[in-house]
PDB file as gemmi writes it, atoms N, CA and C in Angstrom:
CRYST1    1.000    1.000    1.000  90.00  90.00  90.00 P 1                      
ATOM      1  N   UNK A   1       0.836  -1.180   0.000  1.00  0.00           N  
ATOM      2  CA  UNK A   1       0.000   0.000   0.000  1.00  0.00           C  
ATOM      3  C   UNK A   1       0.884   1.248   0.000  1.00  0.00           C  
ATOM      4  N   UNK A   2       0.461   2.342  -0.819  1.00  0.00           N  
ATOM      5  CA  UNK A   2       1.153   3.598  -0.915  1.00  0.00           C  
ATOM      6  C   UNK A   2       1.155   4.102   0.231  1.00  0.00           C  
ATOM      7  N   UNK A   3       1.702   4.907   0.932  1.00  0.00           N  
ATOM      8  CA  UNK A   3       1.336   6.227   2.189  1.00  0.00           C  
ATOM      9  C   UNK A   3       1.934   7.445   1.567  1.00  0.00           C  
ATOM     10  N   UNK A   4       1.154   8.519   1.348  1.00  0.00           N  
ATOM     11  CA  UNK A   4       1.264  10.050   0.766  1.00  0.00           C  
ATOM     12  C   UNK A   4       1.757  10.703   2.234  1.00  0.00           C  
ATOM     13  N   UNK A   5       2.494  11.284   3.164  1.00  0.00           N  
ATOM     14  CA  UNK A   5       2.663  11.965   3.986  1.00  0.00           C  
ATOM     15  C   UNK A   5       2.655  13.581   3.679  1.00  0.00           C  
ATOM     16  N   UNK A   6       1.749  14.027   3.960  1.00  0.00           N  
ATOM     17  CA  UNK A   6       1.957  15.717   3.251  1.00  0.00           C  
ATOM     18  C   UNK A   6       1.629  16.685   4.992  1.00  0.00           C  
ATOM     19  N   UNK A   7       3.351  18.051   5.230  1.00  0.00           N  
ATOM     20  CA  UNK A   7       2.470  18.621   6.348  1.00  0.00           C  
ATOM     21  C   UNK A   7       2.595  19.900   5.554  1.00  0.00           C  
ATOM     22  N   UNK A   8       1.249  20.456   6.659  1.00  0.00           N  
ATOM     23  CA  UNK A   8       0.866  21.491   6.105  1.00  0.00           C  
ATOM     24  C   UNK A   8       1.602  22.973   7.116  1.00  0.00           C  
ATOM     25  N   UNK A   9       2.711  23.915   5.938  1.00  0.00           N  
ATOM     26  CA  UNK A   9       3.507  24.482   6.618  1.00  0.00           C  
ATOM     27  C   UNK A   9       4.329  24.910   7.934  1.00  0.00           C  
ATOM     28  N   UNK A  10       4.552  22.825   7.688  1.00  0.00           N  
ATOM     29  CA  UNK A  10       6.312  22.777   8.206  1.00  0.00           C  
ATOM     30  C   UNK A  10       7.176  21.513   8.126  1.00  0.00           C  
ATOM     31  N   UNK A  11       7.651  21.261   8.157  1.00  0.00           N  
ATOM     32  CA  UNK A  11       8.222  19.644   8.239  1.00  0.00           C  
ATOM     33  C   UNK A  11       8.355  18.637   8.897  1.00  0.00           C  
ATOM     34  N   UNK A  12       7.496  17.615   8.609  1.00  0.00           N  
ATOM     35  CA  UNK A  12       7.837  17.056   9.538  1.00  0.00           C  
ATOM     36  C   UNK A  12       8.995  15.609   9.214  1.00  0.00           C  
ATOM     37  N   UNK A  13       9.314  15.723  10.614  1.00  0.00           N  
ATOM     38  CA  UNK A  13      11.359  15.018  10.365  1.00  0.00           C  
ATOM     39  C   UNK A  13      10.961  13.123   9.991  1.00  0.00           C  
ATOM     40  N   UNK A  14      12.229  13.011   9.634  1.00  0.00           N  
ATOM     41  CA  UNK A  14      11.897  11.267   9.644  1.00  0.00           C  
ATOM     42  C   UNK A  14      11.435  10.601  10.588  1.00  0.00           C  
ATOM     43  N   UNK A  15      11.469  10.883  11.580  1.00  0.00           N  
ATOM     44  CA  UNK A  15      10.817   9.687  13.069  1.00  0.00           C  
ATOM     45  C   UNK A  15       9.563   9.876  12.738  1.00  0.00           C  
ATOM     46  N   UNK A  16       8.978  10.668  12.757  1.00  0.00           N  
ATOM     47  CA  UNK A  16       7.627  10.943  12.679  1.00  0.00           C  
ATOM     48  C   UNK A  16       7.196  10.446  11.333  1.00  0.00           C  
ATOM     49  N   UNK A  17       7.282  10.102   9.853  1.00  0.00           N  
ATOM     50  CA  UNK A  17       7.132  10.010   9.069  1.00  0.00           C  
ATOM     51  C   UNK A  17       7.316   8.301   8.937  1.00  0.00           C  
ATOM     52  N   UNK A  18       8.163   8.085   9.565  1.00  0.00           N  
ATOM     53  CA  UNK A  18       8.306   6.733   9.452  1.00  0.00           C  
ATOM     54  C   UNK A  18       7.651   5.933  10.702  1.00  0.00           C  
ATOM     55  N   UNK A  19       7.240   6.088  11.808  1.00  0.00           N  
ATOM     56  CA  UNK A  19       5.902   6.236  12.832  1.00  0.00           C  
ATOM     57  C   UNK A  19       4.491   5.971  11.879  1.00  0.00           C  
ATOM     58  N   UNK A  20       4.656   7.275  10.832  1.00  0.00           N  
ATOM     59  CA  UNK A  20       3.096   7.415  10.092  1.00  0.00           C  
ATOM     60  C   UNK A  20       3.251   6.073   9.299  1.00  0.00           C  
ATOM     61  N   UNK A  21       4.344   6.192   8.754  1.00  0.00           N  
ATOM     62  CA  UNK A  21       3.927   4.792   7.401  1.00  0.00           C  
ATOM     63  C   UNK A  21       3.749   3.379   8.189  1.00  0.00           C  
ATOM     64  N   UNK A  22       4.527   3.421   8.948  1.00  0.00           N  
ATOM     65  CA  UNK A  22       3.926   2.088   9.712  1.00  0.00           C  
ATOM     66  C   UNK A  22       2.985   1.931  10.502  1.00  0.00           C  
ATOM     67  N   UNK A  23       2.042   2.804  10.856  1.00  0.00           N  
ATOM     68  CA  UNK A  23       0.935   2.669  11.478  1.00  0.00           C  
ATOM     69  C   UNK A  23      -0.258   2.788  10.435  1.00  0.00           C  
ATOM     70  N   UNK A  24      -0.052   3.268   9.080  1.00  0.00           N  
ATOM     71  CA  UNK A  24      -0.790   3.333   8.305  1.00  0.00           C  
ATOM     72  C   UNK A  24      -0.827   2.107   7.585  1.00  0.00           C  
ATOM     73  N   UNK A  25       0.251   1.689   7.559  1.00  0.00           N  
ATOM     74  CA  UNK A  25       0.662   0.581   6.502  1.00  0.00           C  
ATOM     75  C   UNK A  25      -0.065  -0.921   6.929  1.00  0.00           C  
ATOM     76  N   UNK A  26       0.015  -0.878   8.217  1.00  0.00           N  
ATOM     77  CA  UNK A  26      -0.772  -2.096   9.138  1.00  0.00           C  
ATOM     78  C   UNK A  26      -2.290  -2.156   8.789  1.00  0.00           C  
ATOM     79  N   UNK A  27      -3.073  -1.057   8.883  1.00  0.00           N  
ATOM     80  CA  UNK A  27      -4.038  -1.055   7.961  1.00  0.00           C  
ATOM     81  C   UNK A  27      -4.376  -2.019   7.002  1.00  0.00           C  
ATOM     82  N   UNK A  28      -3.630  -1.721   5.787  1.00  0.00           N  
ATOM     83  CA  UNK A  28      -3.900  -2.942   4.647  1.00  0.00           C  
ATOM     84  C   UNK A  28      -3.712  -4.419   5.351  1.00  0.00           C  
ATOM     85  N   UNK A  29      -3.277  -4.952   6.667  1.00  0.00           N  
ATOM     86  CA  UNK A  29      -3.414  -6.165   6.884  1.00  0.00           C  
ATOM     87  C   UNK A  29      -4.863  -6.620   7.322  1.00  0.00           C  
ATOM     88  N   UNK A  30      -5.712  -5.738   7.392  1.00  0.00           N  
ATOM     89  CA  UNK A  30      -6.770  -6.054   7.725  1.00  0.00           C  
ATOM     90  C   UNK A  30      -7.692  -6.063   6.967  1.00  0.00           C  
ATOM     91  N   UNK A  31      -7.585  -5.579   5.581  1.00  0.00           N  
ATOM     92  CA  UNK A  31      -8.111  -5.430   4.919  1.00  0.00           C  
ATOM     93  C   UNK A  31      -7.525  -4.898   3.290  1.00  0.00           C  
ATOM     94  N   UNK A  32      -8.038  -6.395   2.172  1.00  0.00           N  
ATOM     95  CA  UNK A  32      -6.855  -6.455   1.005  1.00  0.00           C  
ATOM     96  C   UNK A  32      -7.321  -5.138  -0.211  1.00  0.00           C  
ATOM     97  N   UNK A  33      -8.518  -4.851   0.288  1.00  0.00           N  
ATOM     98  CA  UNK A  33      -8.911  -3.658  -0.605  1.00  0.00           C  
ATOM     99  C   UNK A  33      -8.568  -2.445  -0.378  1.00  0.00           C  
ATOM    100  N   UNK A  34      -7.867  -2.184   0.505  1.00  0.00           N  
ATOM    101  CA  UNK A  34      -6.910  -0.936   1.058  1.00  0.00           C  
ATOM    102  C   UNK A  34      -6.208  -0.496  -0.285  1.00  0.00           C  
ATOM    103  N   UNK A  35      -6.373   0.631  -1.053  1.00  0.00           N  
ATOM    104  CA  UNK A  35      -5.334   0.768  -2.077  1.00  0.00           C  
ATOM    105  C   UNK A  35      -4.227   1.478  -1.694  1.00  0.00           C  
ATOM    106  N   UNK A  36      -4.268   2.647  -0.902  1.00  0.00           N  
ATOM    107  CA  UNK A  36      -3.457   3.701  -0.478  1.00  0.00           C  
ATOM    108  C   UNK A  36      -4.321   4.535   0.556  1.00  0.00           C  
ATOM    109  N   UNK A  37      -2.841   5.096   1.181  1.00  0.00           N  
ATOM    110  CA  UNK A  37      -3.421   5.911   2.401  1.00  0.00           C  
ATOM    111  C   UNK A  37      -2.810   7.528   2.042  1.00  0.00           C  
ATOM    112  N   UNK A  38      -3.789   8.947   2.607  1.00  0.00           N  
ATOM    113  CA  UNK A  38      -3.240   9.968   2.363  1.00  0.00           C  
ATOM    114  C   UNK A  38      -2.946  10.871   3.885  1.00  0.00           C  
ATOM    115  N   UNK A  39      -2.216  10.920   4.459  1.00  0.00           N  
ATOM    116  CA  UNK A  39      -2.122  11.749   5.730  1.00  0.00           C  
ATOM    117  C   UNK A  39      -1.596  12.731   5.590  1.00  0.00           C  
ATOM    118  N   UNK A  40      -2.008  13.592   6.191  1.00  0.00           N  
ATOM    119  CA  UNK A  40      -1.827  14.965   6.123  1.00  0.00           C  
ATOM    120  C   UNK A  40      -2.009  15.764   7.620  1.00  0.00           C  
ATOM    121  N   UNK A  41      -0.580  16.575   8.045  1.00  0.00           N  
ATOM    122  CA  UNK A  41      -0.789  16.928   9.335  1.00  0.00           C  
ATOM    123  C   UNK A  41      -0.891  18.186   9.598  1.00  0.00           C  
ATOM    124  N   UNK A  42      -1.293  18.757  10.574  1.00  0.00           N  
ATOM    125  CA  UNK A  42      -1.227  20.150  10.481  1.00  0.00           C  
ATOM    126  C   UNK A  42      -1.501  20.548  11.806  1.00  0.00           C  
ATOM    127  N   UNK A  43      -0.640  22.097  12.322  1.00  0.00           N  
ATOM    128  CA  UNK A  43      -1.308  22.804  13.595  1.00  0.00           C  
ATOM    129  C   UNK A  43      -2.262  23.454  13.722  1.00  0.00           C  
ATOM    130  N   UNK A  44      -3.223  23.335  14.415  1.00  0.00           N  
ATOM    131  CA  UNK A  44      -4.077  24.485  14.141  1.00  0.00           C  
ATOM    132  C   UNK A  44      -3.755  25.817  15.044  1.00  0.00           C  
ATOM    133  N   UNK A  45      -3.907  26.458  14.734  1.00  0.00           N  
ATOM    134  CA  UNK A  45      -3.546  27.798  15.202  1.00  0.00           C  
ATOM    135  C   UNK A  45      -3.950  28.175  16.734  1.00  0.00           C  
ATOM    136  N   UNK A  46      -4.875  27.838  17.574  1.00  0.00           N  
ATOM    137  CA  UNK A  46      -5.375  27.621  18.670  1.00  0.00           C  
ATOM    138  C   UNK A  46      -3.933  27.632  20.003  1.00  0.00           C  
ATOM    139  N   UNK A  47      -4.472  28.247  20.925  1.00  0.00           N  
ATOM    140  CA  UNK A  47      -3.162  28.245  22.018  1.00  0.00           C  
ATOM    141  C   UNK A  47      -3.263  26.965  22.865  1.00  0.00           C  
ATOM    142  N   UNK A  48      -4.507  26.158  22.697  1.00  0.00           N  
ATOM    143  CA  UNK A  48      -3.990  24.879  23.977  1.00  0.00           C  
ATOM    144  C   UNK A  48      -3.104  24.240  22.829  1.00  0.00           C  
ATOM    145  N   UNK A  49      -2.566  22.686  24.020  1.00  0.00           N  
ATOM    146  CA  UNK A  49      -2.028  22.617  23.887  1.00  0.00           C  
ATOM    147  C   UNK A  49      -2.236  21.161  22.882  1.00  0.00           C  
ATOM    148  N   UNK A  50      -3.108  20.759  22.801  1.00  0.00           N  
ATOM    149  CA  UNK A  50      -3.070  19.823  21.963  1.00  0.00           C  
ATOM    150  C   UNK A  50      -4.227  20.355  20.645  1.00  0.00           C  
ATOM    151  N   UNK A  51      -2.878  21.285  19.822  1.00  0.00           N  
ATOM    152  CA  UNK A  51      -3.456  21.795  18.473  1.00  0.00           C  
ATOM    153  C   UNK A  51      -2.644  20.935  17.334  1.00  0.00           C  
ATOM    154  N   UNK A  52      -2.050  19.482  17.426  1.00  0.00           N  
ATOM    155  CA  UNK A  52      -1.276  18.794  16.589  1.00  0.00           C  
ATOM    156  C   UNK A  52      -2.822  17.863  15.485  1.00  0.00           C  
ATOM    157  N   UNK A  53      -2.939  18.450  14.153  1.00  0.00           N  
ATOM    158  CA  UNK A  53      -4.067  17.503  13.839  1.00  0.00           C  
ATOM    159  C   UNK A  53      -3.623  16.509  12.993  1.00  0.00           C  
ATOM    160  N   UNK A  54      -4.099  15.595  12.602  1.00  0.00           N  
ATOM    161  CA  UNK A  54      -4.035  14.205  11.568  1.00  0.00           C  
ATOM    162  C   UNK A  54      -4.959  14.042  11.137  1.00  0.00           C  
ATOM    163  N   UNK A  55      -4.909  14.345   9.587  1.00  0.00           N  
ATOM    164  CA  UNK A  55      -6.125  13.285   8.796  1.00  0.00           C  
ATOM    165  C   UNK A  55      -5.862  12.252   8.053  1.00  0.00           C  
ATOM    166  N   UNK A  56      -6.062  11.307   7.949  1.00  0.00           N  
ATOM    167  CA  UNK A  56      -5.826  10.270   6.983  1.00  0.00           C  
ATOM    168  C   UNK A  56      -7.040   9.846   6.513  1.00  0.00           C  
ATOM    169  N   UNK A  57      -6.862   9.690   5.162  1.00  0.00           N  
ATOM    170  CA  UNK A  57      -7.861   9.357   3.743  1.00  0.00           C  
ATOM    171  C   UNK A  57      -7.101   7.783   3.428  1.00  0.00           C  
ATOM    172  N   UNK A  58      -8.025   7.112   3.742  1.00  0.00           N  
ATOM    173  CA  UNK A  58      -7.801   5.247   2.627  1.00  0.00           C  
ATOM    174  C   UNK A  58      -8.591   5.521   1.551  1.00  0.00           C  
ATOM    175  N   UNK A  59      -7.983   5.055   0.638  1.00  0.00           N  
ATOM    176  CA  UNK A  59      -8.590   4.843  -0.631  1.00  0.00           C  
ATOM    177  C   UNK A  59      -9.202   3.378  -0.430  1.00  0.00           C  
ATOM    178  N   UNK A  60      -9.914   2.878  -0.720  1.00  0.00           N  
ATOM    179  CA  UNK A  60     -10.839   1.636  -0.548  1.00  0.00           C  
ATOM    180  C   UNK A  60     -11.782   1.249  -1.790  1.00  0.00           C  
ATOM    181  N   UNK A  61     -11.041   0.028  -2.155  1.00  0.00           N  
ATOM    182  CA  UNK A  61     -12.155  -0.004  -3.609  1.00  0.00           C  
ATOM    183  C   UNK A  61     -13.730   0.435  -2.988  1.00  0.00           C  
ATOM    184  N   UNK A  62     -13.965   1.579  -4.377  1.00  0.00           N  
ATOM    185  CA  UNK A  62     -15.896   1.696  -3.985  1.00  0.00           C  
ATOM    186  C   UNK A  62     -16.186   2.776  -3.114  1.00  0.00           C  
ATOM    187  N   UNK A  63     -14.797   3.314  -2.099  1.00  0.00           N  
ATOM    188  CA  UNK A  63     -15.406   3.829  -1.150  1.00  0.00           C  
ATOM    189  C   UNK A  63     -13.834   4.332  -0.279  1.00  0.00           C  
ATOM    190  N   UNK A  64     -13.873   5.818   0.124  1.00  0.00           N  
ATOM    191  CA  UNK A  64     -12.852   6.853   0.954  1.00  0.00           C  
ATOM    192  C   UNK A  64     -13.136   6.255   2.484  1.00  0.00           C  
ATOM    193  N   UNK A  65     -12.238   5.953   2.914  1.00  0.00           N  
ATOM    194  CA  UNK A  65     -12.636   5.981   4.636  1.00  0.00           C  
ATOM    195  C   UNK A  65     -11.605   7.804   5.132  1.00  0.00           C  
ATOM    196  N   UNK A  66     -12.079   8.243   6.288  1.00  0.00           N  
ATOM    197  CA  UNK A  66     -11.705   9.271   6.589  1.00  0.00           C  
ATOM    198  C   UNK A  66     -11.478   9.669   8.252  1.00  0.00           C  
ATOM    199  N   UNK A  67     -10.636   9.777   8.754  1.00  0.00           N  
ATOM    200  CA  UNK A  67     -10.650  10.348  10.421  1.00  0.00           C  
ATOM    201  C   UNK A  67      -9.809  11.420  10.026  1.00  0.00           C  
ATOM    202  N   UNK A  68     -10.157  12.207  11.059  1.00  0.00           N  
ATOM    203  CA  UNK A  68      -9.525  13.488  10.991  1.00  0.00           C  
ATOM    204  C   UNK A  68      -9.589  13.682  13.421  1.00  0.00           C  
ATOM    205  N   UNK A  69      -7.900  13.537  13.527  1.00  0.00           N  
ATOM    206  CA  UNK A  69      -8.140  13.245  15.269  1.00  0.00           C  
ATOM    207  C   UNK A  69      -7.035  14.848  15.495  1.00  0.00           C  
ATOM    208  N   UNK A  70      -7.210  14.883  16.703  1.00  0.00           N  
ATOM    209  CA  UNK A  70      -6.593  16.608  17.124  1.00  0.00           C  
ATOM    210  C   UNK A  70      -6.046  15.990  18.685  1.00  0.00           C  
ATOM    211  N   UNK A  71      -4.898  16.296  18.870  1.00  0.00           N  
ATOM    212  CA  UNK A  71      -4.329  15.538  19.720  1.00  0.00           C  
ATOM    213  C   UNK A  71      -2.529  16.525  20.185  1.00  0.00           C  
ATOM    214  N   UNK A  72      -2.523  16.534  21.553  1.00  0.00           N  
ATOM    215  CA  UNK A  72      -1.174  16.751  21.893  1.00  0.00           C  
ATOM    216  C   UNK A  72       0.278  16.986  21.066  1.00  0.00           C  
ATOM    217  N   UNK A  73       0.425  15.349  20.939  1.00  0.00           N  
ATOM    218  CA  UNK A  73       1.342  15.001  19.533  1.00  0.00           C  
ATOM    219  C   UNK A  73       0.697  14.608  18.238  1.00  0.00           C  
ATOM    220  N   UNK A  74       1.624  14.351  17.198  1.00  0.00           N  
ATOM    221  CA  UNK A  74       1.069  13.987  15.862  1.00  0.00           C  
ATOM    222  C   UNK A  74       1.329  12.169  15.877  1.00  0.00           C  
ATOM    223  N   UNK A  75       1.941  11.951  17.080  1.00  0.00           N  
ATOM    224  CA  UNK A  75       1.795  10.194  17.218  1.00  0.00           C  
ATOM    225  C   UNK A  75       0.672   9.600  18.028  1.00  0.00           C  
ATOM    226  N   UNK A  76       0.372  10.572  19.010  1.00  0.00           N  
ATOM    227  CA  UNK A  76      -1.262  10.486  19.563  1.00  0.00           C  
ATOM    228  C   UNK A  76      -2.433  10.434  18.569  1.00  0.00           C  
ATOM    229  N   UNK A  77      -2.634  11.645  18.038  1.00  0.00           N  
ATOM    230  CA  UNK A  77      -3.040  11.905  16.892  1.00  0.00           C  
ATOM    231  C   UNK A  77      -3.167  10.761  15.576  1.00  0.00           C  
ATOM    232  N   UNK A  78      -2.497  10.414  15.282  1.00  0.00           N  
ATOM    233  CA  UNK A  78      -2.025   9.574  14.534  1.00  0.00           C  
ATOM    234  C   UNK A  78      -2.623   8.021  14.678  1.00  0.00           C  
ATOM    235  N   UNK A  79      -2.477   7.821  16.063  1.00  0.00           N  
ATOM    236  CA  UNK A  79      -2.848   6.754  16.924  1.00  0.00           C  
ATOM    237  C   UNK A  79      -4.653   6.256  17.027  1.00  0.00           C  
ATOM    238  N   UNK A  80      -5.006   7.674  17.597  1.00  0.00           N  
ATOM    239  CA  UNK A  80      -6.414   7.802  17.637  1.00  0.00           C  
ATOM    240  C   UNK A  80      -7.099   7.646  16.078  1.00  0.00           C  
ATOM    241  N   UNK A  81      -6.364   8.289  14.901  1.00  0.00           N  
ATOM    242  CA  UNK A  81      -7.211   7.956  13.984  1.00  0.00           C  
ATOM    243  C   UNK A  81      -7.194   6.898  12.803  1.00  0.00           C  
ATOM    244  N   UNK A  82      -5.927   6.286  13.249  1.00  0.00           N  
ATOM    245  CA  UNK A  82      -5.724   4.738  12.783  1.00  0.00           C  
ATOM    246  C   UNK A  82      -6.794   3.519  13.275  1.00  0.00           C  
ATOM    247  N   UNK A  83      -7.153   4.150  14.707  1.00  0.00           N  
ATOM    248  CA  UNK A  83      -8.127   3.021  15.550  1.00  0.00           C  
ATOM    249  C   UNK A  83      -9.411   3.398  14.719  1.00  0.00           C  
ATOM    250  N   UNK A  84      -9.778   4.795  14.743  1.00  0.00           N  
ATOM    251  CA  UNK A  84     -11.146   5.266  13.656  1.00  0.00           C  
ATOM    252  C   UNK A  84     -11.233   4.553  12.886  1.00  0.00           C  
ATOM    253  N   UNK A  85     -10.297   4.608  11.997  1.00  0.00           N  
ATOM    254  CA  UNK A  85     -10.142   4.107  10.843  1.00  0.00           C  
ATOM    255  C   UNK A  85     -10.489   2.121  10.907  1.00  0.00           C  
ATOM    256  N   UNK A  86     -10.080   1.365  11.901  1.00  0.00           N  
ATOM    257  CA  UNK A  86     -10.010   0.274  12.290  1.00  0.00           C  
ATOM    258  C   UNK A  86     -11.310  -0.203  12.497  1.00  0.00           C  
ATOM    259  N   UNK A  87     -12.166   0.713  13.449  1.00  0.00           N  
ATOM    260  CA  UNK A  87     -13.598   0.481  13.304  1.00  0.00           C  
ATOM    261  C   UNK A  87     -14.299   0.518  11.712  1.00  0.00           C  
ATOM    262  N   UNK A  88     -13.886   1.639  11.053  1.00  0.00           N  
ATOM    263  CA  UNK A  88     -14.292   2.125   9.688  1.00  0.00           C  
ATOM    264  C   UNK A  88     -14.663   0.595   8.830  1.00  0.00           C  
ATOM    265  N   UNK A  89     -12.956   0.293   8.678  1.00  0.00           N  
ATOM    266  CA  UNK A  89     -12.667  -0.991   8.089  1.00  0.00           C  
ATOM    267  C   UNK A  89     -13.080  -2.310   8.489  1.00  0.00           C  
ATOM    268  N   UNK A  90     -13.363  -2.917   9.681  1.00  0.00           N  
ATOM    269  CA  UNK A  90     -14.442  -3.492  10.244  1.00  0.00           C  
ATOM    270  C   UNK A  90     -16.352  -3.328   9.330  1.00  0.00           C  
ATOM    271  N   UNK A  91     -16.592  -2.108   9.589  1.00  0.00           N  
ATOM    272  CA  UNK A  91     -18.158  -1.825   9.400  1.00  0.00           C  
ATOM    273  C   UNK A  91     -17.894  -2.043   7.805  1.00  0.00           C  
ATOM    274  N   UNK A  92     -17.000  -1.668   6.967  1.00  0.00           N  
ATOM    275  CA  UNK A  92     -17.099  -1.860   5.683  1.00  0.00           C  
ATOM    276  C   UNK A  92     -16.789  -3.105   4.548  1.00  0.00           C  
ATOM    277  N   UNK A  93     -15.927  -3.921   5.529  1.00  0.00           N  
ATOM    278  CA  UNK A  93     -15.798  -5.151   4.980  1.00  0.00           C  
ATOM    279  C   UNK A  93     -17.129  -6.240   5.253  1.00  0.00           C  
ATOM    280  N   UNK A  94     -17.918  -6.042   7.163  1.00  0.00           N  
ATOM    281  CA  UNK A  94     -18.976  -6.522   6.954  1.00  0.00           C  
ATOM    282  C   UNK A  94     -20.360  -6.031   5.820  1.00  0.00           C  
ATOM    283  N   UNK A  95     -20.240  -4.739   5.787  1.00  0.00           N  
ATOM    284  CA  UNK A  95     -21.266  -4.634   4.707  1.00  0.00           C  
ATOM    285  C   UNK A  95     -21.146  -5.052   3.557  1.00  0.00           C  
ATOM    286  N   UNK A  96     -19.582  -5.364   2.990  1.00  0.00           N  
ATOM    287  CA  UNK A  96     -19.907  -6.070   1.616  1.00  0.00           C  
ATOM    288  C   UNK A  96     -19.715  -7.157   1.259  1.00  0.00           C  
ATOM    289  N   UNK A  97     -19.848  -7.666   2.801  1.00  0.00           N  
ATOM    290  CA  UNK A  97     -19.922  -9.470   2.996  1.00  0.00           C  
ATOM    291  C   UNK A  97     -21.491  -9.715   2.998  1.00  0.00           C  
ATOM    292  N   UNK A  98     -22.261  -8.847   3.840  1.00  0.00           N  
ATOM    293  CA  UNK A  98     -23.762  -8.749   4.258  1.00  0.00           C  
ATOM    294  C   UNK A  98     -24.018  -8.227   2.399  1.00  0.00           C  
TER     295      UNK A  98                                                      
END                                                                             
């Protein structure tokens, strides 16, 4: 499976990037219709302190899965919307078994 890592004005370093692809990448073991994943991180401008956001987009034959989590770090973050995503992939493989 592909992983797109894109942040939105600033960089983020290799630990973190290589964190994302392997938590994204685990994904496709659960499911073989996974084509690619798109994450994309960003701060939001806000003064607390957990303004670190993550969205990740699966491409999925037929069908986008989507979390978008706001979190402390971007590995929290990251964390929380891989599990989204986990439920996602669950509800969508039973519906096109059902």
């Amino acid at each position: 499976m592909k992983v797109s890592i894109s942040s939105v004005k600033f960089k983020a370093d290799k630990k973190l990037e290589t964190f994302i692809q392997e938590k994204v990448s685990k994904l496709s073991s659960l499911y073989d219709g996974v084509l690619a994943g798109d994450v994309t991180l960003k701060v939001s401008n806000s003064e607390k302190l957990d303004n670190k956001i993550t969205e990740i987009r699966l491409s999925v034959r037929g069908n986008d899965l989507f979390a978008k989590k706001q979190s402390n770090t971007f590995e929290e973050a990251t964390d929380t919307a891989v599990e989204a995503l986990k439920k996602q992939l669950a509800k969508h493989k039973e519906k096109i078994k059902g």
